[in-house]
C-alpha positions in Angstrom: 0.0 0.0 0.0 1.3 3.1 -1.2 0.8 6.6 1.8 0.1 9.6 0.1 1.2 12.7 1.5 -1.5 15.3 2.8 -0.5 18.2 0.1 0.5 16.5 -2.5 2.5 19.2 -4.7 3.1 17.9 -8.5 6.4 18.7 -10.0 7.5 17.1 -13.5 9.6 14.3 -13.2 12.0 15.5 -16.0 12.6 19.1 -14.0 13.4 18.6 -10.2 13.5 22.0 -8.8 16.2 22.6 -6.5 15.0 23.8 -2.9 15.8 27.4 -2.6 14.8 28.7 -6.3 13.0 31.2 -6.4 12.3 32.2 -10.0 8.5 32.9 -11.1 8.5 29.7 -12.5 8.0 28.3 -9.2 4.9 29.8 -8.4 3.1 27.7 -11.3 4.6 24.6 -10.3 2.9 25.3 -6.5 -0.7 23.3 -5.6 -3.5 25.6 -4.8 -3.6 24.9 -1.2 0.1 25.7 -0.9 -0.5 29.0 -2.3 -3.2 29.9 0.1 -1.3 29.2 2.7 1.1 31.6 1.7 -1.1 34.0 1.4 -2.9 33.9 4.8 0.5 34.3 6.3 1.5 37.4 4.4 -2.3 38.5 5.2 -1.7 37.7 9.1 1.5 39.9 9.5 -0.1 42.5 7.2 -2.9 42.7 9.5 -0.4 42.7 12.7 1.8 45.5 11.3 -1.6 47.6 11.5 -2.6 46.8 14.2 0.5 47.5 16.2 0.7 51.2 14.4 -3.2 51.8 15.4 -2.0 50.9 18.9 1.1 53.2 18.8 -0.7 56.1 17.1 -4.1 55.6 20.1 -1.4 55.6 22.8 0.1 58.6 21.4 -3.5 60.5 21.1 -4.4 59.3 24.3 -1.4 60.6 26.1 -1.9 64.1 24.0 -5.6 64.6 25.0 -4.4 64.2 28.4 -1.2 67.0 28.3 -3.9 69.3 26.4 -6.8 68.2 29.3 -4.5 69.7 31.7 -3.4 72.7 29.9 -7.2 73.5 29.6 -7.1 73.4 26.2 -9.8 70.8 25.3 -12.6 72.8 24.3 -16.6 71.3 24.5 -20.6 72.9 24.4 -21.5 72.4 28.1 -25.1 72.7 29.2 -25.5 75.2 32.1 -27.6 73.1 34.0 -24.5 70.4 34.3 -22.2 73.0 35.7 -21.5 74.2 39.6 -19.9 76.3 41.2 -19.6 74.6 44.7 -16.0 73.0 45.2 -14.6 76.6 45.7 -15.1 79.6 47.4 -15.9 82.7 45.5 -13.9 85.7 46.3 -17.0 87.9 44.9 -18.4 90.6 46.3 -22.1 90.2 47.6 -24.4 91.5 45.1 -24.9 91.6 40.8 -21.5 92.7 39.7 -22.5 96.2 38.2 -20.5 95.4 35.0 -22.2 92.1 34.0 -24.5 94.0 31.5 -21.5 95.1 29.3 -19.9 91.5 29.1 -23.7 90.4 28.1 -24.0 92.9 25.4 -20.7 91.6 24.3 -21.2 88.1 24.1 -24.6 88.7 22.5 -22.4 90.6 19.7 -19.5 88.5 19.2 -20.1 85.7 21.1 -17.6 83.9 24.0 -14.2 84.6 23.0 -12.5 82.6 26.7 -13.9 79.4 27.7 -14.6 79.0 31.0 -12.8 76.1 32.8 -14.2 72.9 34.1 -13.3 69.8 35.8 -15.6 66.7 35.3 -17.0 65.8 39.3 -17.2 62.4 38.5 -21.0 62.1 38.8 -21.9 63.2 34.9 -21.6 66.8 35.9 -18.7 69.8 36.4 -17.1 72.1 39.1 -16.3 75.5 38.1 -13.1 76.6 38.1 -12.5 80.1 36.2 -15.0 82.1 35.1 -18.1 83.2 37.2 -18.6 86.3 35.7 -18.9 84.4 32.4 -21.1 81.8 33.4 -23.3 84.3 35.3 -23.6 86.4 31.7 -24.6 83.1 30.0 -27.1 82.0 32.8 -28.9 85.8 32.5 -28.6 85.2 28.9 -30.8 82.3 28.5 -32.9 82.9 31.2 -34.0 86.3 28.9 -34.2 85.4 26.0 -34.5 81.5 25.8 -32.2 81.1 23.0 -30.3 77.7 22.5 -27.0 79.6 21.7 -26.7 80.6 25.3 -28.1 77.1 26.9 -24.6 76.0 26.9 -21.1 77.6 27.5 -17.7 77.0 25.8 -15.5 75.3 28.7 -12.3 73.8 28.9 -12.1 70.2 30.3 -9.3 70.6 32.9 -8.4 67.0 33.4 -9.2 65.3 37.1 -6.6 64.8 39.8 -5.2 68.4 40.2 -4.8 69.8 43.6 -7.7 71.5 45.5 -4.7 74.3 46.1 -4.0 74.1 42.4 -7.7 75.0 41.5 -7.8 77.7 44.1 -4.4 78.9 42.3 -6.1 79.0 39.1 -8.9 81.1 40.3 -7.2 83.7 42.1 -4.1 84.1 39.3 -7.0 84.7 36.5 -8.9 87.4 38.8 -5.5 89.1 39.4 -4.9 88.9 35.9 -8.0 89.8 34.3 -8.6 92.6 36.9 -10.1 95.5 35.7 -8.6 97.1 33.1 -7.8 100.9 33.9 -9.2 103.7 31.3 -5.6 104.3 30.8 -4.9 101.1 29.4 -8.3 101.4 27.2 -7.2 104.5 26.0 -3.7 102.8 25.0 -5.4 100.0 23.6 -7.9 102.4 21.5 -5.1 104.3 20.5 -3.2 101.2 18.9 -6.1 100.3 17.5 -6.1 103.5 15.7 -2.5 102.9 14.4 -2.7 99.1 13.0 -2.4 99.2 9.3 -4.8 96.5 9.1 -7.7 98.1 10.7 -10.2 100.0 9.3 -10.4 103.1 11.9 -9.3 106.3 10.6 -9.5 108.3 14.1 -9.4 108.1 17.7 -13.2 108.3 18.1 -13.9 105.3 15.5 -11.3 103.0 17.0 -13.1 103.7 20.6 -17.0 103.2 19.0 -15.8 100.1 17.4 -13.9 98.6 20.2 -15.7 99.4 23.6 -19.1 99.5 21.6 -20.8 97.1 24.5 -19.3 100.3 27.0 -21.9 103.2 27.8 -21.5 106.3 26.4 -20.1 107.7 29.7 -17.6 105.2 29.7 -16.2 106.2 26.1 -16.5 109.5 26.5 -14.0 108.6 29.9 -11.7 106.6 27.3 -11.7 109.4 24.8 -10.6 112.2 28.1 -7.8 109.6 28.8 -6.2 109.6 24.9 -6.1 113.6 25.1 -4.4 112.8 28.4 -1.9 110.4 27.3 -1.3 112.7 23.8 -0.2 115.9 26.2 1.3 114.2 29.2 1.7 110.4 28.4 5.5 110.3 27.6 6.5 111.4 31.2 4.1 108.7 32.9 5.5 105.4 34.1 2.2 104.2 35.6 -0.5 105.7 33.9 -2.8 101.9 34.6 -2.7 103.3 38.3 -4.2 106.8 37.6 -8.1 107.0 38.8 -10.7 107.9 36.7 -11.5 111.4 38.9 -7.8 112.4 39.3 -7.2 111.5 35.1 -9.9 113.8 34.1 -8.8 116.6 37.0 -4.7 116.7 35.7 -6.8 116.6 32.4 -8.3 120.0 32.7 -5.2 121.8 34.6 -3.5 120.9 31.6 -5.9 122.0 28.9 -6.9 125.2 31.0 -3.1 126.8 31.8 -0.5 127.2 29.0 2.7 125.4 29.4 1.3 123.0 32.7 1.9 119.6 30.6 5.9 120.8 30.9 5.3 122.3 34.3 3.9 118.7 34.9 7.1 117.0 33.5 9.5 118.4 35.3 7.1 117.2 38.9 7.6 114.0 37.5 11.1 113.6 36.8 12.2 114.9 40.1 11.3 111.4 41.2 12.9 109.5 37.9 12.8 106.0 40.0 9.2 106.6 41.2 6.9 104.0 42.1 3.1 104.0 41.6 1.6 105.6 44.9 4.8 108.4 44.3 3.0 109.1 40.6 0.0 109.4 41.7 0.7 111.5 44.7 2.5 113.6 42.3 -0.4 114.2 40.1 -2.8 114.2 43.0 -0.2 117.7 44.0 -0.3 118.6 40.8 -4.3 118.7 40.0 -4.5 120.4 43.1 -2.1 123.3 42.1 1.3 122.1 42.9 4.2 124.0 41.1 2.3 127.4 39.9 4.9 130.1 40.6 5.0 131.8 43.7 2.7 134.8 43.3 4.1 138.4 43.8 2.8 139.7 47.1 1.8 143.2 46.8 2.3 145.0 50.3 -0.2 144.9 52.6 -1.5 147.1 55.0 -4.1 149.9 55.1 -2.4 151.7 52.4 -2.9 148.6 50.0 -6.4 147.2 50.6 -6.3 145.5 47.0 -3.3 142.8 48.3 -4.6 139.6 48.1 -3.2 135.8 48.6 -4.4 132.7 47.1 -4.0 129.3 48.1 -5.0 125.7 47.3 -5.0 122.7 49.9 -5.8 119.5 49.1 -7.2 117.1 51.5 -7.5 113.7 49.9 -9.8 114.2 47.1 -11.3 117.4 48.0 -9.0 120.6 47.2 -9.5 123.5 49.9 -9.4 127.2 48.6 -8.2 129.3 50.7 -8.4 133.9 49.7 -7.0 136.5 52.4 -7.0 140.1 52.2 -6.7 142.9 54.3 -9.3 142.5 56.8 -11.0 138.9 55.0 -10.4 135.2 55.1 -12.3 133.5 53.0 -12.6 129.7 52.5 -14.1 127.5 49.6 -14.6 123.5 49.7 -17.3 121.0 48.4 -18.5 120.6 51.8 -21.6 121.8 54.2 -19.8 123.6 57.2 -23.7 124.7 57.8 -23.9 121.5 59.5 -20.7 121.6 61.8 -21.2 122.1 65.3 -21.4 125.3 66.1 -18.6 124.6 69.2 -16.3 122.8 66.9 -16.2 125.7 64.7 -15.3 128.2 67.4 -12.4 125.9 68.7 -11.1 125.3 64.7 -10.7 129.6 64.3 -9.4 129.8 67.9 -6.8 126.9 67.0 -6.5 129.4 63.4 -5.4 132.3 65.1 -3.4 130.6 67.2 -1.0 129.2 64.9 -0.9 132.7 62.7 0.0 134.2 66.1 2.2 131.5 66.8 6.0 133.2 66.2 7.4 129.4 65.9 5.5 128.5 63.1 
């Protein structure tokens, strides 16, 4: 009894082929099974090659979405009613923030142009972590006008595991960052507005209507006082972000009101060249009330010159105190009701007066 072999392959008897050869020729002399067997096994590490890259290349995303999960960078539609603000402790004030109509009107325009920044709570929903003000603009939003576009708020996905200290960190660094911004640095930013090439304003006024349109009409008139500021006076400023709105407009209209006060003011303000920014504004704060006017000439006085007359400025934190004596008359100007002084204090204030005018020592 002759044993075939399982596969037989058929080669002609007259053309043995030698084991190794690997000329196309070959191919026609291999069986059909034979072949297929070859080809499953080319298919199989075919098929394992891509598999292993899918791996590598879903390891690599994976790792990715995670760096860009803690940077805050992953970016999703969240639905308001998924979001709290619990985990952390507001530092707000009590109250409606008096500004949260402007960012409103802005986001109604232009829409949301920071996400806020979540972290998933593990239950389906989110914890706040930056951006109340935001999230209280998109809340009073919907709840106006019903729209869909405002039933949910861009958020980054801040990935889970940070530090409650890190969170808190995050909170109070974007508050002291984005504080609010000073009309100086309004007026600056109108003002390069007005200067880009690439923009379409062609004067101060257009570049402050385009840019702070949500703003009230007070507010850009404030902007617009603070760019004639900054034209007259801004290249001996060092701090202008610390100068108050009141005291801005006040240096304002000392210096268009007396010829040659913006130098008068320049030389107050390079007597301190190192100055830091309480010393600026204490400067300006002098100079708004009067500080370096030249001494005036002081007629003699007496009874043969009853026309002599001193005047004087004080200022007492924000008021400013006038002060005009002549012969025989003291007489004393301030934005405040002295009607309703007691009557005793008064007397003891003019004694105290004369006293020190008296006084030889001072």
């Amino acid at each position: 009894m002759i044993k075939r072999r399982t596969f037989d392959i058929d080669f002609p008897g007259d053309a043995p082929v030698p084991a190794g050869t690997d000329s196309p020729e070959r191919e026609t002399r291999r069986g059909p099974m034979a072949a297929a067997i070859s080809e499953n096994a080319e298919a199989l590490r075919e098929r394992q090659a891509t598999e292993a890259a899918i791996r590598a290349e879903n390891d690599r995303l994976a790792h990715e979405l995670v760096r860009l999960k803690k940077l805050g960078l992953v970016t999703d539609l969240i639905p308001l009613d998924a979001i709290r603000a619990t985990k952390l402790t507001r530092d707000r004030a009590e109250g409606r923030d008096p500004e949260l109509d402007e960012l409103k009107e802005s986001i109604r325009a232009v829409g949301l142009s920071n996400p806020i920044r979540v972290e998933a709570d593990g239950q389906g929903g989110y914890q706040l972590v930056q951006g109340f003000r935001r999230l209280e603009a998109f809340r009073e939003l919907y709840g106006e006008t019903g729209e869909e576009r405002f039933a949910a708020i861009p958020a980054g996905m801040i990935a889970p595991g940070e530090t409650l200290e890190s969170l808190y960190r995050r909170m109070v660094d974007e508050n002291l960052v984005r504080r609010d911004i000073s009309f100086a640095e309004m007026a600056i930013l109108a003002r390069s507005y007005l200067l880009d090439p690439d923009t379409a304003a062609t004067s101060i006024d257009q570049a402050i209507a385009t840019l702070f349109q949500s703003a009230g009409r007070q507010k850009r008139v404030y902007i617009r006082n603070f760019t004639t500021l900054l034209d007259r006076v801004g290249m001996h400023l060092l701090h202008p972000h610390a100068i108050p709105r009141a005291l801005g407009l006040d240096v304002l209209k000392r210096v268009e009101r007396e010829p040659g006060a913006a130098t008068m003011l320049g030389r107050l303000l390079m007597t301190q060249p190192e100055r830091t920014e309480s010393d600026e504004v204490m400067i300006l704060r002098d100079f708004a009330a009067g500080a370096g006017q030249p001494a005036p000439v002081r007629p003699a006085r007496g009874p043969g010159n009853p026309g002599a007359k001193t005047t004087i400025r004080v200022a007492r934190g924000d008021d400013v105190a006038r002060c005009t004596a002549t012969h025989g008359r003291v007489e004393l100007r301030m934005d405040r009701d002295f009607s309703a002084i007691d009557r005793h204090r008064l007397e003891q204030a003019l004694e105290a007066f004369l006293t020190r005018l008296d006084d030889p020592n001072g």
